[in-house]
N, C-alpha and C positions, 0 to 999 in steps of 0.2 A: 659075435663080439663087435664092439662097434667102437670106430677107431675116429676122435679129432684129429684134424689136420696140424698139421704141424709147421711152424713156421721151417722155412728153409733157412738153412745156417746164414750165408749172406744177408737173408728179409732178417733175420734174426737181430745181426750185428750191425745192420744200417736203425734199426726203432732201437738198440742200446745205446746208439750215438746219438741220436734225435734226442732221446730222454736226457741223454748226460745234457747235449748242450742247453734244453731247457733247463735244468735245475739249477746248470751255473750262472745262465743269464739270469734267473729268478735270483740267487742271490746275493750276484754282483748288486741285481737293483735295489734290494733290502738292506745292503751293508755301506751301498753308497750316502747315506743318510749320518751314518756313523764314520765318517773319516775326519781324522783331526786336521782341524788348518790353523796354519800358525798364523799367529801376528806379526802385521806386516807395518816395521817405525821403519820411517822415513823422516829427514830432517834435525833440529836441533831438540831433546827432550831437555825440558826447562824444568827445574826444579820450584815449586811452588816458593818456599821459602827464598831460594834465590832472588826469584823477582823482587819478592816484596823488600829485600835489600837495596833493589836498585832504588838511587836518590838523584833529583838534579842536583848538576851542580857536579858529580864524577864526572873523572875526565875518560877516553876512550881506552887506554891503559887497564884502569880499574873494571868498565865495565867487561871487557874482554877476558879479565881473570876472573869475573864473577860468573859470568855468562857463553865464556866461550866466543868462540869466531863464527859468526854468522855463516850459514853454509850458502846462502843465496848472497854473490858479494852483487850490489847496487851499482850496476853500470853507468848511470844519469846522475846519480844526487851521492856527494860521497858523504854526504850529513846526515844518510839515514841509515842504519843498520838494520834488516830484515832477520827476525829470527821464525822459523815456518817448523811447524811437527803436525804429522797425519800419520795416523794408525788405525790400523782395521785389523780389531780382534776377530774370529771368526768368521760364523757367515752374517757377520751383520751387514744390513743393508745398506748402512749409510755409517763411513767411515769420519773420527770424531780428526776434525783441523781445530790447528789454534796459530795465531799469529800476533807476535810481541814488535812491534816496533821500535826503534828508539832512535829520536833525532838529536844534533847535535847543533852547538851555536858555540862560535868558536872554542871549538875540541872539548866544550863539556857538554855533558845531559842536559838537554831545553826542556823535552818534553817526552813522555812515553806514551803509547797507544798500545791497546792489547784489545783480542776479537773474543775473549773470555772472558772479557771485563763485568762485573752484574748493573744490569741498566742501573740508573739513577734512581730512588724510588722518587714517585711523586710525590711532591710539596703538600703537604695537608693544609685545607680550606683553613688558610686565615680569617681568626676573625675580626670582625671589624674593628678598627682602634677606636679610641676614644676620643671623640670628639674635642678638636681642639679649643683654648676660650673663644678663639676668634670667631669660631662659627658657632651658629647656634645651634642648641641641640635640637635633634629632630624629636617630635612628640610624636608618641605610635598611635594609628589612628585607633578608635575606640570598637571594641569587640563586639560585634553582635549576635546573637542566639539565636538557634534557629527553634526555640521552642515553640508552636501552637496554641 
């Protein structure tokens, strides 16, 4: 009769703790991929439509009911009002700012600045006017072919 060795009870229950803690670290590190992360608002969230309400010409009163109280208060210029909001949904890697400014000239709206704003499109190629009577008109000079 021919007999395998047998693990010993101890060698036994020291390779059933090795396995367990392998299989838990395996998948802690498969389950860390799936954990939720919340979104993280910081600052004043501005409602689109709000903005586009703001007008020069309100005074500080009105834009404060429209817009709320600046959470960053302007220690140096009291004519500016800083409105700041960052949020990072997820794991995204780059967290979306936006920044609404709005100056003042004596206690109304002068001017507003926003870092959302959509660039200016550019100006399309004018063309040329027409020639005034005063100058002459230019004559285009004459086409040549390049035929053989």
């Amino acid at each position: 009769m021919r007999h395998e060795p047998l693990l010993e009870n101890g060698s036994r229950q020291r390779a059933l703790n090795l396995f367990r803690a392998i299989a838990l670290s395996g998948a802690m590190l498969l389950a860390g991929g799936c954990l939720y992360h919340m979104p993280i608002q910081q600052g004043n969230f501005l409602d689109p439509g709000q903005v586009e309400q703001l007008q020069t010409g309100m005074t500080r009163s009105q834009v404060r009911f429209l817009l709320g109280t600046p959470m960053v208060p302007s220690g140096f210029d009291q004519d500016r009002w800083d409105y700041y909001y960052y949020v990072k949904v997820g794991r995204t890697w780059k967290p979306e700012t936006k920044r609404l400014s709005v100056w003042f000239k004596d206690d109304k709206v002068d001017h507003v600045e926003r870092s959302d704003a959509p660039a200016p499109a550019a100006s399309p190629v004018a063309e040329p006017a027409a020639a005034s009577p005063a100058e002459p008109a230019a004559t285009p000079a004459p086409a040549t072919s390049a035929t053989p």
